[in-house]
DSSP file (Angstrom, degrees, kcal/mol; ACC not computed):
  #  RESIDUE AA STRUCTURE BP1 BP2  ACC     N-H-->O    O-->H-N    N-H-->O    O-->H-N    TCO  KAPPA ALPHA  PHI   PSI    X-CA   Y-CA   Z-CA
    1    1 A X    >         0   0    0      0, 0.0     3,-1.6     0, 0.0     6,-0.0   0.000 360.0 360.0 360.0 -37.4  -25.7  -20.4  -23.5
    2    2 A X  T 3   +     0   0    0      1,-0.2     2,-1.8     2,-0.1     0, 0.0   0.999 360.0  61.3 -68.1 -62.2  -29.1  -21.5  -23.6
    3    3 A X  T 3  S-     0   0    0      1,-0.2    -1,-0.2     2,-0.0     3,-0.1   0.525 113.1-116.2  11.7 -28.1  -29.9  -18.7  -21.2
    4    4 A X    <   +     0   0    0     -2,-1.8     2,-0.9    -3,-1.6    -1,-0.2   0.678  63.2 147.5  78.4   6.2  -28.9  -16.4  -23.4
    5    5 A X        -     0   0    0      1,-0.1     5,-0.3     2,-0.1    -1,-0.2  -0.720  52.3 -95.0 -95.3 129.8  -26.1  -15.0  -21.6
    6    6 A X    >>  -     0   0    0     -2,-0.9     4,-1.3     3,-0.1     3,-0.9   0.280  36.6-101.9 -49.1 153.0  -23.3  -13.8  -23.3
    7    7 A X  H 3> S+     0   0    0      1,-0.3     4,-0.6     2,-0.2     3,-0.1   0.743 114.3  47.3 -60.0 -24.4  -20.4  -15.7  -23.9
    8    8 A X  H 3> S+     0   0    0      1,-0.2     4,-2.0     2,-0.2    -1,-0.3   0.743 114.3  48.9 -79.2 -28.0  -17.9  -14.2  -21.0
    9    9 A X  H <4 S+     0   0    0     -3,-0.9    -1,-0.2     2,-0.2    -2,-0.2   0.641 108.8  50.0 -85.2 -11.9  -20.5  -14.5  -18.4
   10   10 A X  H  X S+     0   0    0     -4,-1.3     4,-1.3    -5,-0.3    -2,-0.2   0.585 108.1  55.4 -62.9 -44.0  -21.4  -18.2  -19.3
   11   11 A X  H >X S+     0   0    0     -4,-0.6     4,-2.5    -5,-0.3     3,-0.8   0.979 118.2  35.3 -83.9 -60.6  -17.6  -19.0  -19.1
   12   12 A X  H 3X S+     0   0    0     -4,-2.0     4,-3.1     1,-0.3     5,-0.4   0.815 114.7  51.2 -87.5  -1.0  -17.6  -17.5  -15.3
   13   13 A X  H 3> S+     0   0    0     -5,-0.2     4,-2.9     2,-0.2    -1,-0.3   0.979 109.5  48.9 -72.9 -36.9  -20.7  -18.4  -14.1
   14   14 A X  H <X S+     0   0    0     -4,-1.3     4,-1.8    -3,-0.8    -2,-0.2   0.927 114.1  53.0 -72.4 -43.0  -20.0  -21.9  -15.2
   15   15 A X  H  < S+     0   0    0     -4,-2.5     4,-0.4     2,-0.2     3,-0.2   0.906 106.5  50.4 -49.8 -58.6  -16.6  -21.2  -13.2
   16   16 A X  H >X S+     0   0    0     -4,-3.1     3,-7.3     1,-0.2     4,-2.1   0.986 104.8  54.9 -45.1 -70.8  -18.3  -20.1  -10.0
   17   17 A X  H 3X S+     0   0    0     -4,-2.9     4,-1.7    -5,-0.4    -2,-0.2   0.692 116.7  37.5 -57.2 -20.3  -20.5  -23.0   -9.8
   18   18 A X  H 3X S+     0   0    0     -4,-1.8     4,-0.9    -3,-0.2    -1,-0.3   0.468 112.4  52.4 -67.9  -3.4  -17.3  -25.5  -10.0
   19   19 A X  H <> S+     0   0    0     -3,-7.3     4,-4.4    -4,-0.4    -2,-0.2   0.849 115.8  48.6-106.4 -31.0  -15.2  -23.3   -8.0
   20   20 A X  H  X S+     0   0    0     -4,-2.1     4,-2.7     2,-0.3    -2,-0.2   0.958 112.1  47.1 -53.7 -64.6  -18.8  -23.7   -5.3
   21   21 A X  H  X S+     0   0    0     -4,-1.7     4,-2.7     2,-0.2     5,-0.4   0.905 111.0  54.5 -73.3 -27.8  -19.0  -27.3   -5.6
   22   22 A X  H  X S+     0   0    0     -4,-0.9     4,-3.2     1,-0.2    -2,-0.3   0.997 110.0  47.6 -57.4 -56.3  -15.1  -27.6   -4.8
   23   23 A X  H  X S+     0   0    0     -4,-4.4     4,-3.3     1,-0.2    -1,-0.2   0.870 104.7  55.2 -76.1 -20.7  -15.4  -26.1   -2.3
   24   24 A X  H  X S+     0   0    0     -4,-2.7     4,-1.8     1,-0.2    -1,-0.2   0.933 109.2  51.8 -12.4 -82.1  -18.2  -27.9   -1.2
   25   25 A X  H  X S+     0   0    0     -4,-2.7     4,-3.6     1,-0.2     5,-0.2   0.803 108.0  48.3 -15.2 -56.5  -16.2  -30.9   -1.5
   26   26 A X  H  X S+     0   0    0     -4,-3.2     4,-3.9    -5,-0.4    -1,-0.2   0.978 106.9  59.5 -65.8 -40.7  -13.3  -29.6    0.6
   27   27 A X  H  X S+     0   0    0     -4,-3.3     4,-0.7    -5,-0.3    -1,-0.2   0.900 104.9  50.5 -19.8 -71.9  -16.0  -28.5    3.2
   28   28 A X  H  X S+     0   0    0     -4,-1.8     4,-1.2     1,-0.2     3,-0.3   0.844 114.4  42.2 -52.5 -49.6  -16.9  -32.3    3.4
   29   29 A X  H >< S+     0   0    0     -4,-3.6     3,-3.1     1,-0.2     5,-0.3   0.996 101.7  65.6 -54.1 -44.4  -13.3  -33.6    3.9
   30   30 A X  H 3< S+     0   0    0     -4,-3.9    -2,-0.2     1,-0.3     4,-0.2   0.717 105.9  47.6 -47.4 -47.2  -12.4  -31.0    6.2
   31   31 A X  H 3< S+     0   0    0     -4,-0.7    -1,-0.3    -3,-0.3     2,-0.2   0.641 105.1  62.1 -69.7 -57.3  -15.0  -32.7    8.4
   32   32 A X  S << S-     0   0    0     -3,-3.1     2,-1.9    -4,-1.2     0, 0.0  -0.526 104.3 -89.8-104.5 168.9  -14.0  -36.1    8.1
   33   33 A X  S    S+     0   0    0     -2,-0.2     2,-0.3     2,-0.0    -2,-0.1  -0.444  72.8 142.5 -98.1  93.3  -10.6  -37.7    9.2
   34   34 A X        -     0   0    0     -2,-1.9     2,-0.5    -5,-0.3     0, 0.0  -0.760  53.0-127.8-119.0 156.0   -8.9  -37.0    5.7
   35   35 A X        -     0   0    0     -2,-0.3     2,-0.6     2,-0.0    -2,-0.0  -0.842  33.1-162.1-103.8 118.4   -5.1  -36.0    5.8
   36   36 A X        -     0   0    0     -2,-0.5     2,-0.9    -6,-0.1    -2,-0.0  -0.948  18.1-136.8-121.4 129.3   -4.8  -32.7    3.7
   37   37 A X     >  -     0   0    0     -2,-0.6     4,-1.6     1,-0.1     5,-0.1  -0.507  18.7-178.1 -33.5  96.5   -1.9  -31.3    2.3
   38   38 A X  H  > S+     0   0    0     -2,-0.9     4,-0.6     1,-0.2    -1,-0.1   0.374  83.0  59.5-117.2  29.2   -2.0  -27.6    3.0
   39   39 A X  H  > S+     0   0    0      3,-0.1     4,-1.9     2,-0.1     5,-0.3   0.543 110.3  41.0 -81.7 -28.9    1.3  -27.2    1.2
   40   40 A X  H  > S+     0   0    0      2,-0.2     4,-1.6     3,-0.2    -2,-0.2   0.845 119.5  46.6 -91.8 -11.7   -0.2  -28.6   -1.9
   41   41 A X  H  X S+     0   0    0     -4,-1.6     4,-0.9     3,-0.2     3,-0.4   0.977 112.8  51.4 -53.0 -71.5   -3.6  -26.4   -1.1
   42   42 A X  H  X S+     0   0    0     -4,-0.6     4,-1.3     1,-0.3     5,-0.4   0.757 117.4  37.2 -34.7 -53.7   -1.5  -23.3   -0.4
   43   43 A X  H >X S+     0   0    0     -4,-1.9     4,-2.6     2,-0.2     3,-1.2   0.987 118.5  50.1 -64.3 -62.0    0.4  -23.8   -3.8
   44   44 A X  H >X S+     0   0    0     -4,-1.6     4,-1.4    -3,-0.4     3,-0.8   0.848 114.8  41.9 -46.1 -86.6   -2.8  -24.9   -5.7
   45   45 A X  H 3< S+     0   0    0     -4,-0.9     4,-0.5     1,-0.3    -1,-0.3   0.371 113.7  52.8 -70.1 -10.3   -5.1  -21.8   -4.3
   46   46 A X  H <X S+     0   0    0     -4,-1.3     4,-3.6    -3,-1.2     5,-0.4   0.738 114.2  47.8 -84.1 -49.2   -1.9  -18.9   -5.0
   47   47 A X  H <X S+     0   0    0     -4,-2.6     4,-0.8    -3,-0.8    -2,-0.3   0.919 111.9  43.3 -68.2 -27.5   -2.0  -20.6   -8.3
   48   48 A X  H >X S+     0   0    0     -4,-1.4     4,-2.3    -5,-0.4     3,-1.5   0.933 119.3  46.4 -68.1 -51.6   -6.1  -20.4   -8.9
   49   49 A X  H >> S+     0   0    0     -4,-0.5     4,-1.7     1,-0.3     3,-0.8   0.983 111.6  51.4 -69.2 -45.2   -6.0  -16.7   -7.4
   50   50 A X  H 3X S+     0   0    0     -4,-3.6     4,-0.8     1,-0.2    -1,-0.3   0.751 117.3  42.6 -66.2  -7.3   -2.8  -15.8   -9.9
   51   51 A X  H <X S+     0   0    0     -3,-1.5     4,-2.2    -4,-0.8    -1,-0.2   0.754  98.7  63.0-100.4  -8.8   -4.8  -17.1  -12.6
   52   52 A X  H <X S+     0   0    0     -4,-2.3     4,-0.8    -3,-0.8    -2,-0.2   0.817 113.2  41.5 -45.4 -53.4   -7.9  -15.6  -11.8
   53   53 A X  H >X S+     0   0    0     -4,-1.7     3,-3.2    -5,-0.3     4,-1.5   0.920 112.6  54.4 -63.5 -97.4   -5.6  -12.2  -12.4
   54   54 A X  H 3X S+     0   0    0     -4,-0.8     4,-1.8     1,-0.3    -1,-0.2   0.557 114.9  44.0  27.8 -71.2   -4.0  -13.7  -15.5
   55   55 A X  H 3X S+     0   0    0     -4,-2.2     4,-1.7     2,-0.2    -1,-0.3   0.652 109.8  44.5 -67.9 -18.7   -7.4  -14.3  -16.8
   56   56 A X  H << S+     0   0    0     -3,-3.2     4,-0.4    -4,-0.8    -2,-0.2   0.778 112.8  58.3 -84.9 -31.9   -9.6  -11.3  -16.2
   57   57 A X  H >< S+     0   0    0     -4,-1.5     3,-1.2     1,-0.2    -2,-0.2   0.944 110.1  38.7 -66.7 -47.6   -6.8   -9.6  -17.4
   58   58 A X  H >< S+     0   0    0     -4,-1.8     3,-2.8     1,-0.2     4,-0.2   0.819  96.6  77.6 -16.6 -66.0   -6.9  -11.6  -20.9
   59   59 A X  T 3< S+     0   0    0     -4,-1.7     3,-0.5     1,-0.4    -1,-0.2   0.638  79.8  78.1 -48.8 -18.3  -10.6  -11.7  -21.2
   60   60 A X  T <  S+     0   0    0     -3,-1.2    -1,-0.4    -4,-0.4    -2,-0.2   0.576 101.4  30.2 -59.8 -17.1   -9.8   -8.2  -22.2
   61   61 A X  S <  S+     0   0    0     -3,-2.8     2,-0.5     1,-0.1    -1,-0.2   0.160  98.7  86.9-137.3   5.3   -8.8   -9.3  -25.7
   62   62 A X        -     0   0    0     -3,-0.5    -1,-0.1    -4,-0.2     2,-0.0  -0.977  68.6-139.4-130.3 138.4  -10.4  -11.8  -26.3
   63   63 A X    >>  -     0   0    0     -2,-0.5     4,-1.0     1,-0.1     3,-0.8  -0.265  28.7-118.2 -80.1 160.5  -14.3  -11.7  -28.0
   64   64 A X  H 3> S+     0   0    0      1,-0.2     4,-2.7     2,-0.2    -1,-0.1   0.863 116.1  65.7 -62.4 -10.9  -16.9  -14.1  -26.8
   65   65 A X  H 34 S+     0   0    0      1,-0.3     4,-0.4     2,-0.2    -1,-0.2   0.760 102.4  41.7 -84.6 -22.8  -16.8  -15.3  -30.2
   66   66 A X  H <4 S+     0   0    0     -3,-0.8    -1,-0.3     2,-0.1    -2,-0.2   0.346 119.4  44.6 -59.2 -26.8  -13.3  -16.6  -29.9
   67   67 A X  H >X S+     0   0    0     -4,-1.0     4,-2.6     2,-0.1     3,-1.8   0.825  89.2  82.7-107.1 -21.0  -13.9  -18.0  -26.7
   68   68 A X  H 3X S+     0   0    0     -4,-2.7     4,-1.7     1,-0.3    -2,-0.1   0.842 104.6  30.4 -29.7 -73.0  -17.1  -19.4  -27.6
   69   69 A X  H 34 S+     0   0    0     -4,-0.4    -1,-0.3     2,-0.2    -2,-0.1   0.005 109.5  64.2 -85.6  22.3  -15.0  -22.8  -29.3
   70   70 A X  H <> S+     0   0    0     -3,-1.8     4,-4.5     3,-0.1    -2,-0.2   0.504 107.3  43.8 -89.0 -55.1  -12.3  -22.7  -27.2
   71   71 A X  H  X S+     0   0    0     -4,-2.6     4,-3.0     2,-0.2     3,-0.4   0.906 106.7  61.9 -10.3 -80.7  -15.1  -23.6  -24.2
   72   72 A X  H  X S+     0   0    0     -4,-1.7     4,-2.3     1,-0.3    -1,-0.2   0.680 106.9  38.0 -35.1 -59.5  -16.5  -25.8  -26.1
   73   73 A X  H  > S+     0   0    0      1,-0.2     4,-2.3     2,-0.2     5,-0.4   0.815 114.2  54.6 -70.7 -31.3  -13.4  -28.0  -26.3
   74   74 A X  H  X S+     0   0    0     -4,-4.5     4,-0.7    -3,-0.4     5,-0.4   0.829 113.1  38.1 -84.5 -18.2  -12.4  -27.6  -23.0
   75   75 A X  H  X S+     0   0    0     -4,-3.0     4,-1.8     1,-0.2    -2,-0.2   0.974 119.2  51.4 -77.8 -52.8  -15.8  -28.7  -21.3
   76   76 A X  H  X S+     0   0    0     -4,-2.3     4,-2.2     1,-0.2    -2,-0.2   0.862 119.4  38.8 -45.0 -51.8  -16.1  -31.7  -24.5
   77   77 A X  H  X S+     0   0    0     -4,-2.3     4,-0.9     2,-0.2    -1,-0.2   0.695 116.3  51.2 -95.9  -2.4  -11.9  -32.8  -23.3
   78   78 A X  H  X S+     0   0    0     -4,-0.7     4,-1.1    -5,-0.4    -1,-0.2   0.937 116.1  42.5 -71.0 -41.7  -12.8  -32.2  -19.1
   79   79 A X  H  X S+     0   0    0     -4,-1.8     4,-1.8    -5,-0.4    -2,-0.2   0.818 113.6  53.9 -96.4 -20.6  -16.1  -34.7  -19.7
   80   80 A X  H  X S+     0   0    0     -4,-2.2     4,-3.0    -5,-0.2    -1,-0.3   0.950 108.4  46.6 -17.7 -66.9  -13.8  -37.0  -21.8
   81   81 A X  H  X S+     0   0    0     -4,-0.9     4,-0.9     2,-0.2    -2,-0.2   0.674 113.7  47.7 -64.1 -27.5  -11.4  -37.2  -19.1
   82   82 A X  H >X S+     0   0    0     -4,-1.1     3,-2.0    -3,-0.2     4,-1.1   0.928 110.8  54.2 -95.3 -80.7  -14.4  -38.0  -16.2
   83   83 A X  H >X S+     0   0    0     -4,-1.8     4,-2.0     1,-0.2     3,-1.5   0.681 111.2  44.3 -29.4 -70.3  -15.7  -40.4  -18.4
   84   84 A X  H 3< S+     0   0    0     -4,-3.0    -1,-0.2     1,-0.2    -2,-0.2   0.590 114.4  48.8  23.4 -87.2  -12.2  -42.1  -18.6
   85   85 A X  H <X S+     0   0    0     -3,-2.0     4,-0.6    -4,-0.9    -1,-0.2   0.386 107.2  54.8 -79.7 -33.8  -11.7  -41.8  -15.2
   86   86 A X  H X< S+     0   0    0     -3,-1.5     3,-1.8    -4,-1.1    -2,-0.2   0.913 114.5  36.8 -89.4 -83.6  -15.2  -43.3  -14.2
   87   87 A X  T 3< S+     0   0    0     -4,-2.0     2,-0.5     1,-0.3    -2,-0.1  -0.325 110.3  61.0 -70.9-154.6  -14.9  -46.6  -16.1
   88   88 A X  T 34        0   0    0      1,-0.2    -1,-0.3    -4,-0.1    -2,-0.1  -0.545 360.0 360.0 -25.3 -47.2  -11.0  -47.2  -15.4
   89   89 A X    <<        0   0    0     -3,-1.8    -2,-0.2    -4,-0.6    -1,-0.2   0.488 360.0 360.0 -66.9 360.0  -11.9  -47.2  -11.6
């Protein structure tokens, strides 16, 4: 938003660059001797890619101006939840 970039491209850019550093992450396990589920990847990654659909399709109906404060809250209740999460541990 400071950018300038309109509100729907702000939402997936911000999307790419999490969906980049997960995979980053996964990269990094993969590597090291971590035990992965790859039924709960498989299920998890059909469910990102069916919502990927879900969503582009949506985005269709909804103005940036609408999506603008729905954003808002969810990035404000994500970095709630990390805070949380940091100081519980």
């Amino acid at each position: 938003l400071l950018a300038k970039l309109p509100m729907k491209k702000a939402v997936g850019t911000s999307l790419f660059i999490i969906a980049i550093n997960s995979l980053i992450g996964f990269l990094g396990d993969i590597g090291a001797d971590t035990f992965l589920d790859w039924n709960i990847l498989i299920v998890f990654s059909t469910l990102a890619v069916i919502g990927i659909f879900i969503g582009s399709y949506l985005s269709k109906f909804i103005s940036g101006s609408k999506l603008k404060p729905a954003f808002g809250w969810f990035v404000l209740g994500m970095s709630v939840y990390i805070i949380i999460k940091e100081i519980v541990k």
